[in-house]
C-alpha positions as CSV (number, residue, x, y, z in Angstrom):
1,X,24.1,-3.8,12.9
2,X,27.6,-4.4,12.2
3,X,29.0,-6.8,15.1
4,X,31.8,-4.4,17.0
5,X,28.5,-2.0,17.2
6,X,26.7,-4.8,18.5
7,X,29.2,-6.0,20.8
8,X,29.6,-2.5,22.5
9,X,26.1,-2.3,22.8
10,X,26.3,-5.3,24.7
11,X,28.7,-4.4,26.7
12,X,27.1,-1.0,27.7
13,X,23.9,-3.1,28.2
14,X,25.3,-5.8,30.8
15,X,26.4,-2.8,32.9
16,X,23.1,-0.9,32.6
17,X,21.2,-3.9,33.5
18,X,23.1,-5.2,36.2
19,X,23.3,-1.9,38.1
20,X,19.6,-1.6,37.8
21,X,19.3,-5.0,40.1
22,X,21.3,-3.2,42.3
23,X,19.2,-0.5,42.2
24,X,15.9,-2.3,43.2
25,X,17.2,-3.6,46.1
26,X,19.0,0.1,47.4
27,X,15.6,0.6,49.7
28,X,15.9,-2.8,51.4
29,X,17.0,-3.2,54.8
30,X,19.7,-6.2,55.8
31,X,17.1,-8.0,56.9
32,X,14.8,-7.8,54.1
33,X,17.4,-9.7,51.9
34,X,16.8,-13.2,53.6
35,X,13.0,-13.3,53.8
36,X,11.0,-16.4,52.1
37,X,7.3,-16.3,53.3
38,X,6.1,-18.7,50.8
39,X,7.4,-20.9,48.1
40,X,6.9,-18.7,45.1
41,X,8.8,-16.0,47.0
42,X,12.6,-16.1,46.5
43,X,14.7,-14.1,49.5
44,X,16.0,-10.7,47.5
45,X,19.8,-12.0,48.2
46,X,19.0,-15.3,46.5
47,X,18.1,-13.5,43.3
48,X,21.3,-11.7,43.1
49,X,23.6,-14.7,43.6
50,X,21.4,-16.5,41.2
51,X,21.2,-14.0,37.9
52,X,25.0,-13.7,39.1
53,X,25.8,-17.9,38.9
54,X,24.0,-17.3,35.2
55,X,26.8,-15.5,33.8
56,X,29.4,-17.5,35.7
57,X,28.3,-20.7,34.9
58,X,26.7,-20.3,31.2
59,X,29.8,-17.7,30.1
60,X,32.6,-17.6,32.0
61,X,33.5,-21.4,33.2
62,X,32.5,-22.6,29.5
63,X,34.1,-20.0,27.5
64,X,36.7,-18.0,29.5
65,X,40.1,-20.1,29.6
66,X,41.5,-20.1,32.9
67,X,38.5,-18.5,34.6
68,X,38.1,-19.3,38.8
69,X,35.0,-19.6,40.1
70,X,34.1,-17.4,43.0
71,X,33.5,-20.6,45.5
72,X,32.7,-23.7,44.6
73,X,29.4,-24.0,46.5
74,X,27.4,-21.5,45.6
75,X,26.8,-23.6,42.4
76,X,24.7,-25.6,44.8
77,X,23.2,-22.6,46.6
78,X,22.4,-20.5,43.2
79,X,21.3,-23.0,40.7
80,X,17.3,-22.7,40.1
81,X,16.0,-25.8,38.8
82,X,18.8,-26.9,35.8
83,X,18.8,-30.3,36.5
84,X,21.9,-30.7,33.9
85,X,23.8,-28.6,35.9
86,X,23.7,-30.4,39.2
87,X,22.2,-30.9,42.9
88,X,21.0,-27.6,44.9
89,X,19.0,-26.3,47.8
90,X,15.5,-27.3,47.2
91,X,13.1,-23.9,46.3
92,X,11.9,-23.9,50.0
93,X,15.4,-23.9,51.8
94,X,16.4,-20.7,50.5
95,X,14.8,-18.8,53.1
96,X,16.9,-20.7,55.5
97,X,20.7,-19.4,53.9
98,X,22.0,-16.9,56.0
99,X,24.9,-17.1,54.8
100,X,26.5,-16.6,52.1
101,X,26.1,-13.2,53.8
102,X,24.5,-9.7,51.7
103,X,28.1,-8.4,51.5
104,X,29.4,-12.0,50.0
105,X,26.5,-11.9,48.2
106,X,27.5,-8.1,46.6
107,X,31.1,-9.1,46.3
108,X,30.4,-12.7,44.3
109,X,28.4,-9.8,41.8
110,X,31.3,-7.2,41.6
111,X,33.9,-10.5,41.1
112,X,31.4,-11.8,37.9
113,X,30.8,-8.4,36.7
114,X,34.4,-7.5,36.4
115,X,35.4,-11.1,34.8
116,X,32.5,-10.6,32.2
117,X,33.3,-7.2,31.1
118,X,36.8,-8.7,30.6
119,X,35.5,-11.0,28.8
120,X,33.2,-8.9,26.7
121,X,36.5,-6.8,25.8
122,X,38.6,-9.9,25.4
123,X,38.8,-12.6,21.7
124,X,37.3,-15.4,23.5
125,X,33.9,-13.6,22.7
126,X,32.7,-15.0,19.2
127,X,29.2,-14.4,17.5
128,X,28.1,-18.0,18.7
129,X,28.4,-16.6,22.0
130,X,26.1,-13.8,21.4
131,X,22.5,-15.0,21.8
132,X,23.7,-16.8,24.9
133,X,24.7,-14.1,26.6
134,X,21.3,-12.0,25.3
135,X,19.7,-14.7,27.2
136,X,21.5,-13.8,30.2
137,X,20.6,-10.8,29.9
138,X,17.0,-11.0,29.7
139,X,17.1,-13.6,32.6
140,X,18.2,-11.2,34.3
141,X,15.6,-8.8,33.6
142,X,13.0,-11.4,34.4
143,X,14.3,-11.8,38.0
144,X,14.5,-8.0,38.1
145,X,10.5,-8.6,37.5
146,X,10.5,-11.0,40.1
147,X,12.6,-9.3,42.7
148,X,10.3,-5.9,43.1
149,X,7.0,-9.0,42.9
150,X,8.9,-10.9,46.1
151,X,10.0,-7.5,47.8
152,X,6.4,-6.5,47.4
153,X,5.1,-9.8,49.2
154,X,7.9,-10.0,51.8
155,X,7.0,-6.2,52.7
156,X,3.3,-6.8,52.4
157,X,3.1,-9.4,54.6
158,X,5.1,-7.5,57.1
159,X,2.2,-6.9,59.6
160,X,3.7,-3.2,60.0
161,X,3.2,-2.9,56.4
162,X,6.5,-0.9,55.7
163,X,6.6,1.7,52.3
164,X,9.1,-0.2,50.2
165,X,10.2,3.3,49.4
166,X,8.8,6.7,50.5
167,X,10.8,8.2,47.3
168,X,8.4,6.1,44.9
169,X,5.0,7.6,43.8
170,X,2.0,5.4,42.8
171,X,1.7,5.0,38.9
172,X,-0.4,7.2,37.7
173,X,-3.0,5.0,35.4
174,X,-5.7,6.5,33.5
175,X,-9.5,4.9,33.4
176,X,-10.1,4.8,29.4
177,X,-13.7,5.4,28.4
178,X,-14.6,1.3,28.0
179,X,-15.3,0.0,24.7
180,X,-15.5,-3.4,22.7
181,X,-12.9,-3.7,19.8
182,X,-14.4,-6.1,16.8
183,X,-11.9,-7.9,15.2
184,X,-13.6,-9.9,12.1
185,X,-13.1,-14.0,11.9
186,X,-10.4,-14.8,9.6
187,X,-6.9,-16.8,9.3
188,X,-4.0,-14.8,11.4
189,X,-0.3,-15.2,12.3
190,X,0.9,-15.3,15.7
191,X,4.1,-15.9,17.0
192,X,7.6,-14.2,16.9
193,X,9.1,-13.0,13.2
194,X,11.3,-9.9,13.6
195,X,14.6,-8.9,14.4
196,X,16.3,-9.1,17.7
197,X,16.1,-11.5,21.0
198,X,13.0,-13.6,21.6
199,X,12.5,-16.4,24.3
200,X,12.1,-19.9,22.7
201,X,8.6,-20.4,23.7
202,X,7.5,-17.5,21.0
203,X,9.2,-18.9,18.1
204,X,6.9,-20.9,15.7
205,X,5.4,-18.4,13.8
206,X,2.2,-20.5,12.9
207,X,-1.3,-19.7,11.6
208,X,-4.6,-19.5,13.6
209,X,-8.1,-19.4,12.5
210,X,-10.3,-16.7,14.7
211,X,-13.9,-16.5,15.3
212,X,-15.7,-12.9,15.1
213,X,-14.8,-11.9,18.8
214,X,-14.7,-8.7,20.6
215,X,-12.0,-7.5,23.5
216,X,-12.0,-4.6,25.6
217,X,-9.6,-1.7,24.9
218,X,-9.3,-1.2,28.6
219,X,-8.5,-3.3,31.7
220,X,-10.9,-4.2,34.5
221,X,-10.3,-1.4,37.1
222,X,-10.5,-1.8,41.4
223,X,-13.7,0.3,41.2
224,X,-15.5,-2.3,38.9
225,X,-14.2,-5.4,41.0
226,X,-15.2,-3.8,44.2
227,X,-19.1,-4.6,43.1
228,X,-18.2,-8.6,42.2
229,X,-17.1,-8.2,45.9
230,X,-19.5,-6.7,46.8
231,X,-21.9,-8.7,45.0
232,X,-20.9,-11.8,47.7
233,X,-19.7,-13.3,43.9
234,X,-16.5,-15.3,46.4
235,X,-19.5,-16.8,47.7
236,X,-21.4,-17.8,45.0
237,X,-19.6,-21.4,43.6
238,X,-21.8,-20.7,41.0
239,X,-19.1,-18.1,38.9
240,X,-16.1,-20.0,39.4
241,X,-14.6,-23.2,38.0
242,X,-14.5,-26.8,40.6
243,X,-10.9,-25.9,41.2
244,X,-10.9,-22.3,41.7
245,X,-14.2,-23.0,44.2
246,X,-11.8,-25.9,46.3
247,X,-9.5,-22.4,46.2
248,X,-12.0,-20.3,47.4
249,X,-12.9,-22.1,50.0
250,X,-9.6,-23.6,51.4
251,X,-7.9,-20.3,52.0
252,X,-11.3,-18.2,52.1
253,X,-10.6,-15.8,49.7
254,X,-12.8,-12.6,50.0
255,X,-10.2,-9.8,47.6
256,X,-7.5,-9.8,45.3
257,X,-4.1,-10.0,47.2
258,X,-2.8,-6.7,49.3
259,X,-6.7,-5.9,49.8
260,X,-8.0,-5.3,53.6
261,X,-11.3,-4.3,54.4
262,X,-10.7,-1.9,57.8
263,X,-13.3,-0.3,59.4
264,X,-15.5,-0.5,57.1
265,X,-13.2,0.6,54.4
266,X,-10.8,-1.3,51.7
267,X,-7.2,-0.4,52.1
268,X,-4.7,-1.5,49.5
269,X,-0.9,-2.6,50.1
270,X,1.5,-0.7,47.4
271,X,4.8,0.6,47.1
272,X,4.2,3.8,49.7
273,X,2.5,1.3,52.4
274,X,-1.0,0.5,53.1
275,X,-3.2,2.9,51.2
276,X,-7.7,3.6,50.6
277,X,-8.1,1.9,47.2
278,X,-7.9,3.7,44.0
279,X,-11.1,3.0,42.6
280,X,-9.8,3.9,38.8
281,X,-6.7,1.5,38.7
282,X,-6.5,-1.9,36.8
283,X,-7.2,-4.6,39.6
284,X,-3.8,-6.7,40.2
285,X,-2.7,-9.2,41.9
286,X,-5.9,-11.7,41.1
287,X,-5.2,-15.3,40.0
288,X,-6.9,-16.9,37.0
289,X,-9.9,-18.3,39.3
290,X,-10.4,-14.9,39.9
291,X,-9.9,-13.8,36.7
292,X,-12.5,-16.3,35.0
293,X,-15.0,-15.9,38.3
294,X,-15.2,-12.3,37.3
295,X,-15.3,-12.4,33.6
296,X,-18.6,-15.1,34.1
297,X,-20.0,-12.9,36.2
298,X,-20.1,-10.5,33.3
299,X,-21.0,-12.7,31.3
300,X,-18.1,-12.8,29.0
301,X,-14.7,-14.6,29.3
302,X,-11.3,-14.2,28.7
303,X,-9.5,-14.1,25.5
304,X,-7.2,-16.8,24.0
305,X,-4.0,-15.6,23.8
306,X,-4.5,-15.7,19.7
307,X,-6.8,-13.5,20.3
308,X,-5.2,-11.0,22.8
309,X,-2.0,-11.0,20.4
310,X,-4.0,-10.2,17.4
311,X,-5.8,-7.4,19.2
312,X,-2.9,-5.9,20.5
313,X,-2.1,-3.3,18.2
314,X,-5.5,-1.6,19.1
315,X,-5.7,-1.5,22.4
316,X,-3.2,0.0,25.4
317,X,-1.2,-2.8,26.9
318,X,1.5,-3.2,29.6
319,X,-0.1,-2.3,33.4
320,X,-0.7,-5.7,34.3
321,X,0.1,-9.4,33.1
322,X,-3.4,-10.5,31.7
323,X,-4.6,-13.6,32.6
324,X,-5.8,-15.6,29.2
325,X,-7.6,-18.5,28.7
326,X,-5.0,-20.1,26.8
327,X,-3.1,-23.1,28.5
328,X,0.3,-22.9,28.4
329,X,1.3,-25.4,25.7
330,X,4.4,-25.4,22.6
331,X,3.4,-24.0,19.4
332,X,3.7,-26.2,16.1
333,X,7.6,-27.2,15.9
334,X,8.9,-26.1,18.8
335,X,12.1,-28.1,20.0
336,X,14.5,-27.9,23.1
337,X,17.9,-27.1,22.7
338,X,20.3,-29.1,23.8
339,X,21.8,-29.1,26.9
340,X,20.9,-27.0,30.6
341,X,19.0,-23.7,28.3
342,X,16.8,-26.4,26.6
343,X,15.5,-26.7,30.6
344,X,14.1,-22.8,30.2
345,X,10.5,-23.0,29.2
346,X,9.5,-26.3,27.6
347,X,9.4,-28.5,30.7
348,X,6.9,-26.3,32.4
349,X,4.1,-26.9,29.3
350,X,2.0,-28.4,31.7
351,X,-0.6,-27.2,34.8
352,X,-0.2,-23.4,33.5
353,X,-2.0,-20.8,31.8
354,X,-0.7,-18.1,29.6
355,X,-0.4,-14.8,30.4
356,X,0.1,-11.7,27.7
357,X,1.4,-8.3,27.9
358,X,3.8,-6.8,30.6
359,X,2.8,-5.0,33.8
360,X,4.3,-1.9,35.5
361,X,7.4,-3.9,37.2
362,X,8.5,-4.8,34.1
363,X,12.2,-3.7,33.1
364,X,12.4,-1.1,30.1
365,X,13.0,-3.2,27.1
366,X,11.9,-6.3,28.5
367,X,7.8,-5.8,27.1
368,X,6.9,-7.3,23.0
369,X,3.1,-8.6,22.1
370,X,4.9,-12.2,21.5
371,X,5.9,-12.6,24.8
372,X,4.5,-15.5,26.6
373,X,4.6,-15.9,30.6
374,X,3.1,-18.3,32.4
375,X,2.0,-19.3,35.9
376,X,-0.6,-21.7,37.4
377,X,-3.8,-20.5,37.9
378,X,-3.5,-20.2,41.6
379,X,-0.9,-17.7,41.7
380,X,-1.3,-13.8,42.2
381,X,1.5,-12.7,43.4
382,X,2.6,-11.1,40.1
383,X,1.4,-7.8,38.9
384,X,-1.8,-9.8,37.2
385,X,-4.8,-7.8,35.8
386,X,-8.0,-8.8,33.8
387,X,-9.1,-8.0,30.0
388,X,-12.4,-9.5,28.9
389,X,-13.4,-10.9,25.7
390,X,-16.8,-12.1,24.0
């Protein structure tokens, strides 16, 4: 694509994207915005200052001549974990910031959004700018990801369990007929090689030798982990790994997340409010205990995410993030960049486990079979599913 094509592309894209954030958080209340039940959970308000101090702070202050930052502190309040760029509030303080307030909040976006679509029009934008702004860009789409993942937990955990949105229908997903793919042993590829924006972590295109295995074209559903429930398999240490057992026990797991067994019956948490289980969905919201526990039970296991990415192209993918059994580890050559966006994925290789696919809160655009994510294998707050492999 010539690069005044791509440019307005861009330019068209930044505004589609960043009104979409907007539009995620139209349903919330005030009060919704400042919420922080856990750790892992970022208040709504915090992710739109944040995505905003991206653009200000990795575009505008380095590359727009004579640009003025909205207020100084909110590079403070904003920034995530980029050491390189300074101190901020610590990940568990940003419940506690009620101020800057929702509207300062709206109006530090509409101040960014105006100076960057000046500066998309304007001759300070070059073609080495390009991928950085890409990056943006998907960042931003990530947090979108991440915002409807923390709404969802905020509102969840609201013991009146409120509908995020009465407008918003259940996904309608589809129980395929289950089967076992064969995929024959042999030397693959894996890895990013095509055109357009990628996240460092992917690149590496490398060579893996596979095993004979098998993977299942469909994803475990509610109905068919409803019977490892019921099966008393959370209390059987016998299925799950030392650390998943400690897990087990220490917060006396008995479900996936959003489930509630009420008189007599299990009631899920969704986007219309507290709801009888759909026995034909893809289970979500289980960690990788969970994950493994059940796929032992089987008596098969998850698949390496070789494996998963090889498979891809036969199988359905994108309802849930599916756990893998794949640590969470650099492929052959890969190197930081220099500077604060070296910080983006290689220093959290460690203590995680690899996650392929996309689930339905993913943005449009945002979903490739490369694409790595990663969490530690407590964690089910994210739209997670299971696949199993033999």
């Amino acid at each position: 694509m010539h690069t005044t094509d791509y440019v307005k592309e861009l330019q068209s894209k930044y505004i589609d994207i960043r009104n979409h954030t907007v539009q995620i958080c139209k349903p919330l209340e005030i009060e919704d915005y400042v919420v922080q039940p856990i750790v892992d959970v970022s208040p709504p308000k915090w992710h739109l200052g944040h995505t905003t101090w991206f653009f200000e702070t990795f575009i505008l202050l380095p590359f727009m001549p004579g640009y003025s930052v909205f207020n100084e502190q909110y590079n403070f309040v904003f920034n995530s974990y980029y050491e390189t760029i300074g101190a901020r509030v610590i990940r568990t303080d940003r419940g506690n910031l009620s101020r800057p307030s929702v509207a300062d909040v709206y109006r530090y976006r509409e101040y960014v959004d105006r100076q960057m679509q000046a500066f998309l029009r304007s001759d300070f934008l070059t073609e080495s700018i390009l991928p950085l702004i890409e990056l943006g860009l998907n960042h931003e789409q990530q947090h979108q990801e991440l915002l409807l993942t923390d709404i969802k937990y905020i509102l969840g955990h609201n013991p009146l369990f409120p509908a995020y949105t009465k407008d918003t229908l259940p996904v309608k997903e589809e129980a395929e007929e289950y089967s076992m793919i064969k995929i024959p042993q042999g030397i693959y590829e894996i890895g990013f090689d095509k055109a357009g924006f990628c996240f460092d972590n992917e690149l590496g295109r490398h060579k893996v030798y596979l095993h004979d295995f098998e993977i299942s074209n469909s994803l475990v559903t509610n109905g068919e982990y409803l019977q490892f429930i019921e099966e008393d398999a959370y209390n059987d240490f016998r299925y799950w790994h030392a650390e998943g057992w400690d897990w087990v026990k220490q917060i006396t797991a008995k479900a996936p997340l959003y489930w509630y067994l009420i008189d007599g019956s299990w009631m899920q948490y969704g986007w219309n409010g507290l709801q009888e289980i759909n026995t034909q969905e893809a289970v979500c919201h289980v960690n990788f205990y969970e994950a493994s526990a059940y796929a032992t039970w089987k008596g098969l296991r998850l698949p390496t995410e070789a494996e998963w990415e090889i498979a891809s192209e036969k199988f359905n993918w994108g309802q849930r993030w599916e756990w893998t059994g794949s640590a969470y580890l650099p492929y052959p050559g890969f190197k930081k960049e220099a500077g604060a966006v070296g910080e983006y994925n290689g220093k959290f290789m460690i203590n995680q486990m690899v996650l392929r696919g996309a689930s339905v809160a993913t943005s449009k655009g945002h979903s490739r079979n490369t694409y790595r994510n990663f969490f530690h294998a407590s964690l089910r707050w994210q739209f997670t599913g299971i696949r199993l492999a033999r």
